[in-house]
N, C-alpha and C positions, 0 to 999 in steps of 0.2 A: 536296461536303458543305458542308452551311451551319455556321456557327458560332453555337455557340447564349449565350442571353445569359447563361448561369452563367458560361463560360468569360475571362469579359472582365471579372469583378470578382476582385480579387487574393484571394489566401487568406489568411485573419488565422483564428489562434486568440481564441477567447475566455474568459471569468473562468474555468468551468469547466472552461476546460483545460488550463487555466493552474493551477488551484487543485489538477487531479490529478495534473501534474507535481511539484508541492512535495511533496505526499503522498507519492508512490513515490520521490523524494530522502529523505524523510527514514525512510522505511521500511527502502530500504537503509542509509541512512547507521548505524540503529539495529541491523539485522542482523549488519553489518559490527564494531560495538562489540561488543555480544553476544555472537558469537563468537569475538574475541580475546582480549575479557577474560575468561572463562569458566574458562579454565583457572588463571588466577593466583586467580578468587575461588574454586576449588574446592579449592587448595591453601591457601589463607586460611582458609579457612571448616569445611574439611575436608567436604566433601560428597563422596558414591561419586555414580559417574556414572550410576545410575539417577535421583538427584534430578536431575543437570542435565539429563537428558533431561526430565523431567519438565518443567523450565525452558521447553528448547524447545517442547516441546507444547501448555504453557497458551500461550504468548506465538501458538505457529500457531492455536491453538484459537480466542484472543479476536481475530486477525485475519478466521477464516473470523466468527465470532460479528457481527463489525461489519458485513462487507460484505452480511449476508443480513438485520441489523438496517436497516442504511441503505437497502437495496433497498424493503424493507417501510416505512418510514419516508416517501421520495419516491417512488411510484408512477408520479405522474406528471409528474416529472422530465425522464425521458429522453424520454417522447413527445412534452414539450412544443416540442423542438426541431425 
């Protein structure tokens, strides 16, 4: 088998994906608060746990809202690669 010439340039990410790794660090890192601290502000605040559900819901709600914004937004984005 011959060796073809993709295989002999090294692999490097770029901005892009580099820029989506920051994003889902800090997605986690925001999940990770969120859910620790929840229960001392609901003790605070006095909230029943149907508000903090609520909490979590808009926060999944406005996550799925961006990625179907953003999709729609750069179209042709991803094909341009």
């Amino acid at each position: 088998m011959t060796d073809s010439p993709r295989s002999t340039r090294p692999f490097r990410r770029d901005g892009p994906t580099w820029f989506l790794y920051l994003v889902l660090a800090v997605f986690g890192f925001q999940q990770s608060v969120l859910g620790s601290t929840l229960p001392f502000l609901r003790a605070e605040f006095g909230y029943d746990p149907i508000q903090v559900g609520w909490h979590f819901t808009s926060y999944a709600g406005g996550l799925v809202a961006s990625g179907l914004l953003g999709a729609g937004c750069c179209p042709g984005w991803a094909s341009a690669r």
